[in-house]
Residue frames as qw, qx, qy, qz and C-alpha x, y, z in Angstrom:
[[0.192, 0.371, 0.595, 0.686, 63.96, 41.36, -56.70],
 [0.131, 0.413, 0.463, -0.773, 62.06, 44.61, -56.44],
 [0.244, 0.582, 0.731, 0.259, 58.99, 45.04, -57.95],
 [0.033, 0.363, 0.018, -0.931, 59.24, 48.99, -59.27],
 [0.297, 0.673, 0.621, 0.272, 56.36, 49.94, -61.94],
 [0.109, -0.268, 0.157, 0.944, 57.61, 52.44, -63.80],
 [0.451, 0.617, 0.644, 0.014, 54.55, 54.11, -65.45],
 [0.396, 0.278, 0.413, 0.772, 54.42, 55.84, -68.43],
 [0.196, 0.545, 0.275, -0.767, 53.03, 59.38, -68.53],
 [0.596, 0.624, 0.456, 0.216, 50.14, 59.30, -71.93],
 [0.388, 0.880, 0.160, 0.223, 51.33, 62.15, -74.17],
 [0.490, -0.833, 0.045, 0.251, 54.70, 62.36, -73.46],
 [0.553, 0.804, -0.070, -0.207, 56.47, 64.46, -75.39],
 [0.884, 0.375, -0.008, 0.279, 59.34, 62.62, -77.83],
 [0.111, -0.914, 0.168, 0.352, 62.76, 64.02, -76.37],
 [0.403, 0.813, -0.376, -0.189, 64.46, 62.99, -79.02],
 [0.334, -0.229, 0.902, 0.150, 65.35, 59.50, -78.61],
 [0.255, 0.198, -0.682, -0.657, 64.03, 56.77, -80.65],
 [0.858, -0.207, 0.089, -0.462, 61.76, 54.11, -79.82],
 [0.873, 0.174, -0.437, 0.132, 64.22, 51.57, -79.74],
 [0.214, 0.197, -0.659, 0.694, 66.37, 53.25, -77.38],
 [0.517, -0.339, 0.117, -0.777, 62.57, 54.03, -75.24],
 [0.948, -0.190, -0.209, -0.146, 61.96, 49.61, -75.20],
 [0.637, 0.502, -0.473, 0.344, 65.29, 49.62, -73.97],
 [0.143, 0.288, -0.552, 0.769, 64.75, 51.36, -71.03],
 [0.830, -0.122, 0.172, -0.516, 61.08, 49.58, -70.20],
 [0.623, 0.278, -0.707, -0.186, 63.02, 46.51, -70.59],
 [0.185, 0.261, -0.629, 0.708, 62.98, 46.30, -66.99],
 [0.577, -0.134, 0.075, -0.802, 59.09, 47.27, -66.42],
 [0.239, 0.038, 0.914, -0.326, 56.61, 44.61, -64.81],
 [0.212, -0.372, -0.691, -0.583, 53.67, 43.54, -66.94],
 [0.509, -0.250, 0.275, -0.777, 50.48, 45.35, -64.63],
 [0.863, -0.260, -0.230, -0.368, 48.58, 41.66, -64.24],
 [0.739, -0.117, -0.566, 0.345, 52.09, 40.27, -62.92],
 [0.115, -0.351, 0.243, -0.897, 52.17, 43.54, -60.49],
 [0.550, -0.355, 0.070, -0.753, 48.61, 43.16, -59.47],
 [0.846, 0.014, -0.534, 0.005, 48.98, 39.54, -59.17],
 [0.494, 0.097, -0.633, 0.588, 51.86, 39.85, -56.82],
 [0.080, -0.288, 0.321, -0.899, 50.20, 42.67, -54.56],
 [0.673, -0.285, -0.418, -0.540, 47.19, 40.71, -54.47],
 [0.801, -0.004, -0.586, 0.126, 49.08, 38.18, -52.75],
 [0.326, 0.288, -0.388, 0.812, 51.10, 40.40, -50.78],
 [0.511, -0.319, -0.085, -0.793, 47.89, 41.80, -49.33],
 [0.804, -0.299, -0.376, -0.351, 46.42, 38.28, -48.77],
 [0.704, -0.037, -0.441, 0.555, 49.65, 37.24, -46.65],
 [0.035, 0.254, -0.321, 0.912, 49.37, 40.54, -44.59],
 [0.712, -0.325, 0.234, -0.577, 45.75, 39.57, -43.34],
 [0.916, -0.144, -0.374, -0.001, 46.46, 36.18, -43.01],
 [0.429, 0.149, -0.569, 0.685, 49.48, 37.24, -40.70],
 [0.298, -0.246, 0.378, -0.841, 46.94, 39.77, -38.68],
 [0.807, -0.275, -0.228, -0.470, 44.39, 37.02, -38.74],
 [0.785, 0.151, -0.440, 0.410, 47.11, 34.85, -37.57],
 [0.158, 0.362, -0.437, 0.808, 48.96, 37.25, -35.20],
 [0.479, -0.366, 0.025, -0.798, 45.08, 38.22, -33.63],
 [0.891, -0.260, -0.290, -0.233, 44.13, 34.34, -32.67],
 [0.685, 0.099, -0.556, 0.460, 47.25, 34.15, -31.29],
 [0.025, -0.308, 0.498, -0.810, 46.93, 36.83, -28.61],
 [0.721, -0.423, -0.050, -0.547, 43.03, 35.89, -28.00],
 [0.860, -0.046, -0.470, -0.194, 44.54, 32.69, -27.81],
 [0.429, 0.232, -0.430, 0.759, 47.23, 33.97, -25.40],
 [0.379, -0.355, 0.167, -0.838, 44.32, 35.90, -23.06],
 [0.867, -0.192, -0.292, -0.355, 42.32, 32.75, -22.60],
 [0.665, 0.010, -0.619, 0.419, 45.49, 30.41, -21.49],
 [0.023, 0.425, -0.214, 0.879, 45.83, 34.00, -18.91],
 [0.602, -0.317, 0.195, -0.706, 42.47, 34.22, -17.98],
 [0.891, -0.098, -0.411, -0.165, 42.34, 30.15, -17.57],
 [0.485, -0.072, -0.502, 0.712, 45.53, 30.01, -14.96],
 [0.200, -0.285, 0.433, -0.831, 44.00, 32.93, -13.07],
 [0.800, -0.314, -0.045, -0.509, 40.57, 30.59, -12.78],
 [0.927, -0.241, -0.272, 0.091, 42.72, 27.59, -11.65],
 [0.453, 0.294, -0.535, 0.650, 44.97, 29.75, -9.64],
 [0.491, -0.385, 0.176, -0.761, 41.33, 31.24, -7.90],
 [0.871, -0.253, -0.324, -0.269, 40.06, 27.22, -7.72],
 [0.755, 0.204, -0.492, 0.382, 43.41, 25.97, -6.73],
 [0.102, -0.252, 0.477, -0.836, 43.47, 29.18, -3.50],
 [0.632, -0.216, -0.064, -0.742, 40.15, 27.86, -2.68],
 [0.891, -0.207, -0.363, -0.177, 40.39, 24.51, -2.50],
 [0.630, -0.017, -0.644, 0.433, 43.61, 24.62, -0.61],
 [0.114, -0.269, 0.579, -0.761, 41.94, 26.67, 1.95],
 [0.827, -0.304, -0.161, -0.444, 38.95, 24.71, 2.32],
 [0.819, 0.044, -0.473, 0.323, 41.47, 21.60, 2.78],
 [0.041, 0.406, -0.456, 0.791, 43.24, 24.01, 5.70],
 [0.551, -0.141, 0.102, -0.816, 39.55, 24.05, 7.44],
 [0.905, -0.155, 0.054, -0.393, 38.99, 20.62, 7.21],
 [0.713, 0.096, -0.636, 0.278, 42.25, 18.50, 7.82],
 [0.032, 0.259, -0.743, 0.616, 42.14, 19.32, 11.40],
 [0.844, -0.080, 0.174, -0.500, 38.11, 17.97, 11.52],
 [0.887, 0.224, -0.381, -0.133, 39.63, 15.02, 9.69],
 [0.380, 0.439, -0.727, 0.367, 42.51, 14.46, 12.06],
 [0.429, -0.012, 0.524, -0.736, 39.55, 14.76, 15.35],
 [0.944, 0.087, -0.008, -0.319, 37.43, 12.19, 13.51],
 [0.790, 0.230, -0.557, 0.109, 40.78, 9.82, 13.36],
 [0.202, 0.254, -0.811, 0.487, 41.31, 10.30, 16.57],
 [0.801, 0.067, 0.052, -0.592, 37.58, 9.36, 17.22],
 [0.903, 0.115, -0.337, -0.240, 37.55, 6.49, 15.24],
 [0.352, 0.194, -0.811, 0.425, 40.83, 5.23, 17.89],
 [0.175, -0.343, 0.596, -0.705, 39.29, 6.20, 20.42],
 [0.795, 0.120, -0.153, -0.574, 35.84, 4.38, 19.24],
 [0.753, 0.350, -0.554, -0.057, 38.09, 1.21, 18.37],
 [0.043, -0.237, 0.738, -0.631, 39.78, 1.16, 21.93],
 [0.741, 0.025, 0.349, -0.573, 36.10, 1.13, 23.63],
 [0.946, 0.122, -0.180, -0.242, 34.55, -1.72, 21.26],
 [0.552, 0.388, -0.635, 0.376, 38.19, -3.57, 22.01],
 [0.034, -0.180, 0.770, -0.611, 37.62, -3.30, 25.80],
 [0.669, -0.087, 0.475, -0.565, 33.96, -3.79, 26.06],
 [0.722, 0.304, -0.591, -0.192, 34.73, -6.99, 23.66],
 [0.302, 0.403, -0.743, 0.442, 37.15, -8.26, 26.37],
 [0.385, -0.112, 0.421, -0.814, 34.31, -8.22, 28.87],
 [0.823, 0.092, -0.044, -0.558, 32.70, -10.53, 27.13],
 [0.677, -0.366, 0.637, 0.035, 33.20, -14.25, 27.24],
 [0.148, -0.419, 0.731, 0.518, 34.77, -15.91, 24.65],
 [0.153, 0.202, 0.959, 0.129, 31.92, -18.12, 23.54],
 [0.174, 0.758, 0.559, -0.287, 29.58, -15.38, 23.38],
 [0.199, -0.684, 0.252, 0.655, 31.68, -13.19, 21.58],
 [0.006, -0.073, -0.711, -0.699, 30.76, -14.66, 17.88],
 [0.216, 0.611, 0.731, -0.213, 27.12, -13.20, 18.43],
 [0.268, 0.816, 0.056, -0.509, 27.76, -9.87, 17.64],
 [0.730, 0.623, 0.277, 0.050, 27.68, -9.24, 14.08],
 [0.591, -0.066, 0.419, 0.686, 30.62, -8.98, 12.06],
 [0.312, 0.595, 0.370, 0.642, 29.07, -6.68, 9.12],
 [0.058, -0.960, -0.252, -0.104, 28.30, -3.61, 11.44],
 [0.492, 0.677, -0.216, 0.502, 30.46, -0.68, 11.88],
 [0.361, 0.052, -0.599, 0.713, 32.69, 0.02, 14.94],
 [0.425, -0.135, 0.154, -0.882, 29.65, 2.84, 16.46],
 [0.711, -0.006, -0.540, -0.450, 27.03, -0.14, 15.39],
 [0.616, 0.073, -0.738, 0.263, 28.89, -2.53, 17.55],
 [0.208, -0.007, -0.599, 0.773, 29.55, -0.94, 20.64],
 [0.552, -0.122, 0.156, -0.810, 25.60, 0.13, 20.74],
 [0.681, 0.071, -0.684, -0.251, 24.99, -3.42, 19.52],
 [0.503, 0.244, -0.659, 0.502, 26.87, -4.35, 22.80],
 [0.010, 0.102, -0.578, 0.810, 25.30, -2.08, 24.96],
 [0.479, -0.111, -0.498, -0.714, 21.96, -3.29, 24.29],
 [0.933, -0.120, -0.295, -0.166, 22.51, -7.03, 24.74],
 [0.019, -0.437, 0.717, -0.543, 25.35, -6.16, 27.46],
 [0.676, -0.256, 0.422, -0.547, 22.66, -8.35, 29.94],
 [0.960, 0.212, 0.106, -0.150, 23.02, -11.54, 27.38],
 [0.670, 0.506, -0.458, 0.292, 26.26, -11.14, 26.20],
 [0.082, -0.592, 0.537, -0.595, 27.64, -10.96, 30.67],
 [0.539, -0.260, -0.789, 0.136, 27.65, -13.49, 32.79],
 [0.458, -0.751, -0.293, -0.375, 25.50, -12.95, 35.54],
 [0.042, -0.570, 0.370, -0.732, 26.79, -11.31, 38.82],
 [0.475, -0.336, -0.812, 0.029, 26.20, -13.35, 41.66],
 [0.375, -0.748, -0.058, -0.545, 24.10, -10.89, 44.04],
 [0.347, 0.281, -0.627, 0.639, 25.97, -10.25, 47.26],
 [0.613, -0.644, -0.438, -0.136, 23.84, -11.51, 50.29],
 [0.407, -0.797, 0.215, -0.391, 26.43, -10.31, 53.20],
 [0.896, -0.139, -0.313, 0.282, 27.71, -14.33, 53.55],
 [0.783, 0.120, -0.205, 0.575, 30.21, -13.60, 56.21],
 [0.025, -0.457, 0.030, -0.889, 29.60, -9.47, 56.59],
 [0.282, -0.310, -0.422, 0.804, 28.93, -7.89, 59.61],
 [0.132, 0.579, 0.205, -0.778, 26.13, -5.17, 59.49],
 [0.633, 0.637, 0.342, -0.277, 24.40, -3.60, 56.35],
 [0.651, 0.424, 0.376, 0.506, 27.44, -3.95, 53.74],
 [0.282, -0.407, 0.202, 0.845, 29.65, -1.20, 52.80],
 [0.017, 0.413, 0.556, 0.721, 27.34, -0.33, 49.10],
 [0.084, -0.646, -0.748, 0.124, 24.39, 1.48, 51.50],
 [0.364, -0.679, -0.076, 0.633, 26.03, 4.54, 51.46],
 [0.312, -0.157, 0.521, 0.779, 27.02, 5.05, 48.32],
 [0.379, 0.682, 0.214, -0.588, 25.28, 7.60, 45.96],
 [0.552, 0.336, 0.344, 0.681, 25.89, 7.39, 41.99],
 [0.004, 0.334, -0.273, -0.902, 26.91, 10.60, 40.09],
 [0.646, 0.534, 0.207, -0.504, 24.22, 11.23, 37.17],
 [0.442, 0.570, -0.637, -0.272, 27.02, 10.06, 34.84],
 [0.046, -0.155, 0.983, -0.093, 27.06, 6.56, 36.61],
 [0.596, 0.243, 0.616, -0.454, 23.49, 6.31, 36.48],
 [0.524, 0.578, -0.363, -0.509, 23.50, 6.90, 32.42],
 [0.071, -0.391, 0.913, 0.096, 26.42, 4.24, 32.62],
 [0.343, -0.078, 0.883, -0.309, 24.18, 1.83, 34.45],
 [0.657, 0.497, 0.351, -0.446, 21.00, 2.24, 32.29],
 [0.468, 0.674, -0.351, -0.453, 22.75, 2.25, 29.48],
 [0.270, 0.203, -0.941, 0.033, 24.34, -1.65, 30.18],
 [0.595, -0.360, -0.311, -0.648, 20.99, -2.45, 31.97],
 [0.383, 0.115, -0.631, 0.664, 21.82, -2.10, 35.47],
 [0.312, -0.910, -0.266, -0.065, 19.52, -0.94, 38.27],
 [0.049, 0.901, -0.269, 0.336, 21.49, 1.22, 40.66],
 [0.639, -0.602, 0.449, -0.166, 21.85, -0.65, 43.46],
 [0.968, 0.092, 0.203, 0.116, 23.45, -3.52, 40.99],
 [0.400, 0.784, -0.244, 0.407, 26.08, -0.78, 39.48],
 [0.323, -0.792, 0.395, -0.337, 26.93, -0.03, 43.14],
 [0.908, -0.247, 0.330, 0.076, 27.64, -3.78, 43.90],
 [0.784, 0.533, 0.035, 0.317, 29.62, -3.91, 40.23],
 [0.117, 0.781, -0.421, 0.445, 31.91, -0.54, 41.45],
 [0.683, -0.628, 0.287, -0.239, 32.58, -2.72, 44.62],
 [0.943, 0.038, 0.294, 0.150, 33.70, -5.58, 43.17],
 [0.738, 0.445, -0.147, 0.485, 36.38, -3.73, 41.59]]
């Protein structure tokens, strides 16, 4: 249905029809309040489509600009991760290596002495734990007198390295008891 509005021009001059034949041909014509009515609408439904149309695009920039910030976080974090899975792979091979030690100087100890050291501390904890009370947790070395040797013994000679001396102090050894200990093996 189209909505024409035919308007009337005032003072226009009779061409010689009647007025009957003139309502005839406004029979067609839109009352002006159902006109203005409709256009009103028409109007309101055109900004409600641009109001409509507009939130959609803001809403369409935002999603945009929101994937570029979690495509910037998402480059970021996976290089940090880059940067730190090889520290993380050198601290697991730490924590074997860590686990080995405590696991051999355990062995070293005798069985019966071996529920002293504490259970709650961590693998690092232990093995210092160990190297403390290494002198309590070891049976004692009997101290080689010579029984049997010839001359001054084959240890007089021997020098430590600065790393064996660390060793020794560090399991409370003098030297000359380290030097007897490297003999014996």
């Amino acid at each position: 249905m189209t909505d024409e509005k035919v308007i009337e021009q005032p003072n226009e001059v009779n061409d010689g029809k009647p007025a009957e034949a003139k309502n005839a041909d406004n029979s067609h014509m839109i009352p002006k309040e159902r006109f203005d009515e409709v256009n009103a609408r028409l109007k309101e439904a055109e900004k409600k489509s641009l109001a409509t149309e507009k939130a959609l695009k803001e809403a369409q920039e935002a999603r945009l600009k929101e994937k570029e910030d979690y495509k910037a976080l998402y480059e970021q974090t996976t290089s940090e991760l880059s940067e730190l899975k090889p520290l993380a792979e050198q601290v697991e091979s730490y924590k074997e290596t860590m686990a080995k030690l405590l696991e051999a100087q355990i062995a070293d100890i005798p069985d019966e002495l071996q529920g002293l050291i504490p259970d709650e501390l961590s693998v690092k904890q232990k093995i210092d734990w160990i190297a403390k009370n290494k002198k309590l947790l070891l049976k004692p070395i009997a101290p080689d007198i010579g029984a049997g040797q010839r001359g001054a013994g084959s240890s007089s000679n021997v020098q430590l390295t600065p790393e064996q001396r660390e060793v020794a102090r560090r399991f409370g050894y003098s030297d000359e008891e380290y030097i007897k200990h490297l003999d014996a093996e």
